[in-house]
C-alpha positions as CSV (number, residue, x, y, z in Angstrom):
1,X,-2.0,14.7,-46.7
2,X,-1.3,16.2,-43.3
3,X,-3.5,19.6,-44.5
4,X,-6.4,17.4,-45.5
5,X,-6.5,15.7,-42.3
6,X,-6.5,18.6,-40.5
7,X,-8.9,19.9,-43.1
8,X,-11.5,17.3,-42.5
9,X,-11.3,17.3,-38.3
10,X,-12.2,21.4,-39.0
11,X,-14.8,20.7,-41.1
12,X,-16.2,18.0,-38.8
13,X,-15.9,20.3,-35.3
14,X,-17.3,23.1,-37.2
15,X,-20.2,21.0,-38.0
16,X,-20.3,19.5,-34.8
17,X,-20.9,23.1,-33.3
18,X,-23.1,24.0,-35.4
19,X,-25.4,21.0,-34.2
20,X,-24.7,21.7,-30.9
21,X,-26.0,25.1,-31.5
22,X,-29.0,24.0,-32.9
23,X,-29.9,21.6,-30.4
24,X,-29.2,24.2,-27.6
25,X,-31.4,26.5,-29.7
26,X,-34.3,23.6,-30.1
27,X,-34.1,23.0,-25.8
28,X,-34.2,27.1,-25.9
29,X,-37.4,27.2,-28.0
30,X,-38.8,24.0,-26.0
31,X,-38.6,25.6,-22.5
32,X,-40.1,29.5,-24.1
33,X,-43.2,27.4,-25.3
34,X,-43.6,25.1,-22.0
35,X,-43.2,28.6,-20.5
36,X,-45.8,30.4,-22.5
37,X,-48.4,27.2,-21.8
38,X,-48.0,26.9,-18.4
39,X,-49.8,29.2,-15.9
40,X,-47.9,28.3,-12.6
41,X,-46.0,31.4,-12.6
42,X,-49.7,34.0,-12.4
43,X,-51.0,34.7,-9.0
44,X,-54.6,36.2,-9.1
45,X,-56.8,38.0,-6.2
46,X,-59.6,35.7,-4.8
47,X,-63.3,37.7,-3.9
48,X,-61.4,39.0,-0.8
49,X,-58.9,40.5,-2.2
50,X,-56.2,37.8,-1.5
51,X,-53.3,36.8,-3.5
52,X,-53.5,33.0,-4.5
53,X,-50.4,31.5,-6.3
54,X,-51.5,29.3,-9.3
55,X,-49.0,26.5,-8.5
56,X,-50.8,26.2,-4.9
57,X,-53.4,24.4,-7.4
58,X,-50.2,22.1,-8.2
59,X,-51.2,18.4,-8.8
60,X,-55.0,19.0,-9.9
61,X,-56.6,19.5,-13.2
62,X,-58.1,22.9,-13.4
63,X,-60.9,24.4,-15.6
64,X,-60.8,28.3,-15.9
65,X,-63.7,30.1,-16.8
66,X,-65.2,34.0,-16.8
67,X,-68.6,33.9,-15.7
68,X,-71.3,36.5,-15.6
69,X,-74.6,36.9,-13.5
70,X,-77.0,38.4,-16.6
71,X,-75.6,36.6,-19.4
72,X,-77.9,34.2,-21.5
73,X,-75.1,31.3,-20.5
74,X,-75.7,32.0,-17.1
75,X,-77.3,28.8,-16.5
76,X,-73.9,27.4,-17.1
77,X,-73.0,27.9,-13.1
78,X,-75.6,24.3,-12.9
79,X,-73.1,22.5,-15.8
80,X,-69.9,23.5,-14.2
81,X,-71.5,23.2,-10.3
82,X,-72.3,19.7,-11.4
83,X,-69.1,18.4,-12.8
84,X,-67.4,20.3,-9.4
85,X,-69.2,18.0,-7.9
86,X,-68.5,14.8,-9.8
87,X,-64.9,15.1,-10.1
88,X,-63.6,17.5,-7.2
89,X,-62.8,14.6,-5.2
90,X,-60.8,13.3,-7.7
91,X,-58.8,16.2,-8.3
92,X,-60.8,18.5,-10.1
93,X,-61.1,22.3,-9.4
94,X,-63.3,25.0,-11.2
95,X,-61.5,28.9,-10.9
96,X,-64.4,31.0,-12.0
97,X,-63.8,35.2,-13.2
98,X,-66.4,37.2,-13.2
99,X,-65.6,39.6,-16.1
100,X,-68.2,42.4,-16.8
101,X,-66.3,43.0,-20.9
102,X,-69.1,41.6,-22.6
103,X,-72.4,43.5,-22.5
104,X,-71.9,44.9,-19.4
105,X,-73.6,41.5,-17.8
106,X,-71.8,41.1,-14.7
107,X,-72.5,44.8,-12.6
108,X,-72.4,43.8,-9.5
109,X,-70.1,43.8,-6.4
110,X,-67.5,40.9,-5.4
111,X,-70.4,40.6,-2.0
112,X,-73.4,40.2,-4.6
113,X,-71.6,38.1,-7.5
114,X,-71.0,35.7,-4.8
115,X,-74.5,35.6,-3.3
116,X,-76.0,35.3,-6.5
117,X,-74.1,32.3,-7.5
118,X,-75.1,30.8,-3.8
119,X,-78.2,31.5,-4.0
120,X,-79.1,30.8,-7.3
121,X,-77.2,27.7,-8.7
122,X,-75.9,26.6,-4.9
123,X,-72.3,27.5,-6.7
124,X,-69.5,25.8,-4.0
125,X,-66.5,26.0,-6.5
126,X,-64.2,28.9,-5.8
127,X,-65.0,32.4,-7.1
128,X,-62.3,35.2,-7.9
129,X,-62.2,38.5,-8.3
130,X,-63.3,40.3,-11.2
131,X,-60.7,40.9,-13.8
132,X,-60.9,42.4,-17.7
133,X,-59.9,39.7,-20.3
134,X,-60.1,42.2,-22.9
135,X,-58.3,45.0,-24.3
136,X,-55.4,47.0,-22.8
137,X,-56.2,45.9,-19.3
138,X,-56.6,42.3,-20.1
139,X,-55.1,40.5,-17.0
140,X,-52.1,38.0,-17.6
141,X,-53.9,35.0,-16.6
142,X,-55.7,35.6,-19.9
143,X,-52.9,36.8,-21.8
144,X,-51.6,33.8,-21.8
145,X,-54.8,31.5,-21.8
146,X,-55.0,33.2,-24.4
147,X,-52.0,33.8,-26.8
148,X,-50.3,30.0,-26.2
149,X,-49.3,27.6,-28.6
150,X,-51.8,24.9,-27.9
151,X,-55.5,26.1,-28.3
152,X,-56.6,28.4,-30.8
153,X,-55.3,31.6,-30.1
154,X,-57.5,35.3,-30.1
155,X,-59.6,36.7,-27.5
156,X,-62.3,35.3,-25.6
157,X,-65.4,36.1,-27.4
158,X,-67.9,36.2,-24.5
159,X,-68.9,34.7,-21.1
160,X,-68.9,31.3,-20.3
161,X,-65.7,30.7,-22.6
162,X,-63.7,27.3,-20.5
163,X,-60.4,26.2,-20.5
164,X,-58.8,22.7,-19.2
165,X,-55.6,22.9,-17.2
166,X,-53.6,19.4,-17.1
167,X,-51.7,18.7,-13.1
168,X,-48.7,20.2,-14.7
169,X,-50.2,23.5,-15.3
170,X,-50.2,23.3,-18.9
171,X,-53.3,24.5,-21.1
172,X,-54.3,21.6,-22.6
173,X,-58.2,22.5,-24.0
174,X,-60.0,25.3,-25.0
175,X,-63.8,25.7,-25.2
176,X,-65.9,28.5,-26.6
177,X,-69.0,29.5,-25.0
178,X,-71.8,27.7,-26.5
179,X,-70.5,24.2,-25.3
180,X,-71.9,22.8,-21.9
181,X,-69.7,22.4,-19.4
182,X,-71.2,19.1,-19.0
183,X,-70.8,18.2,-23.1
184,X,-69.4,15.1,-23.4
185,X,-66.4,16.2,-25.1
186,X,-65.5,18.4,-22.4
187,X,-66.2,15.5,-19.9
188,X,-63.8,13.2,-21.6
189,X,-61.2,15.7,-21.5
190,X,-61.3,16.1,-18.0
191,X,-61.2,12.1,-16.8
192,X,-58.8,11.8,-19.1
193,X,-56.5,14.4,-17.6
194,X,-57.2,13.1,-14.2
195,X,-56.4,10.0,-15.4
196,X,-52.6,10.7,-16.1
């Protein structure tokens, strides 16, 4: 009797490890994919060469996009100018990359990307320096917009491609190139982030 009691409280420890494990596994798992959608931890160069943190941006909903000056979704920069406008004061802030990956469309200097966008679509949401979001070189702000969990995953197929960062720094929305920046889809998306 006494070596089936002890028996049974083996049995029952062992298992209660074993759960213990898992859950400790589970948390492990949690935190690696919180950690692979959150983009807190990248700083990037702004158009002068300066580092800016990502969490500086703490507290507001973000949308990220790579932009290009000769592309035919140029005329984007008035979709995206016009939400900035809309919704900055309530929290909202555009990061735009010029990327030149796709067709060679965006040639030019930091100095005449930004004076294009000025002068052209009266752009006043911040502008960053140009980075590759392709290939070998691909920088790891894109990596990880990217490769995460939450939006489809594979490259960025061309300029104009958005995507919707919640207050926490999470990715939360992905959207190809063809939709507006002012589709309505999109526009939910970000009031209902800046709602939370």
């Amino acid at each position: 009797m006494f070596k089936i009691v002890i028996l049974i409280l083996f049995v029952f420890t062992s298992g209660f490890n074993i759960i213990a494990q898992d859950n400790s596994n589970l948390s492990a798992k949690k935190n690696e994919t919180q950690l692979e959608n959150y983009i807190y931890d990248i700083t990037v160069l702004d158009m002068n060469s300066q580092e800016i943190k990502l969490s500086d941006y703490a507290g507001k909903v973000l949308m990220i996009v790579n932009v290009a000056s000769e592309c035919g979704y140029t005329p984007h920069y008035e979709g995206l100018e016009e939400i900035y406008k809309e919704y900055n004061q309530k929290g909202f802030e555009i990061l735009a990359f010029p990327c030149n990956d796709f067709g060679g469309q965006e040639p030019g200097t930091n100095e005449q990307i930004q004076n294009f966008c000025s002068s052209n679509y009266g752009v006043t949401f911040k502008l960053f320096d140009k980075v590759k979001i392709v290939g070998s070189e691909k920088s790891p702000l894109y990596e990880k917009l990217t490769t995460n969990s939450v939006t489809e995953s594979g490259d960025v197929k061309w300029n104009f491609e958005k995507f919707l960062i919640s207050k926490e720094g999470k990715i939360v929305a992905r959207y190809r190139s063809k939709v507006e920046p002012t589709d309505q889809k999109v526009i939910a998306s970000i009031e209902q982030e800046l709602a939370k």
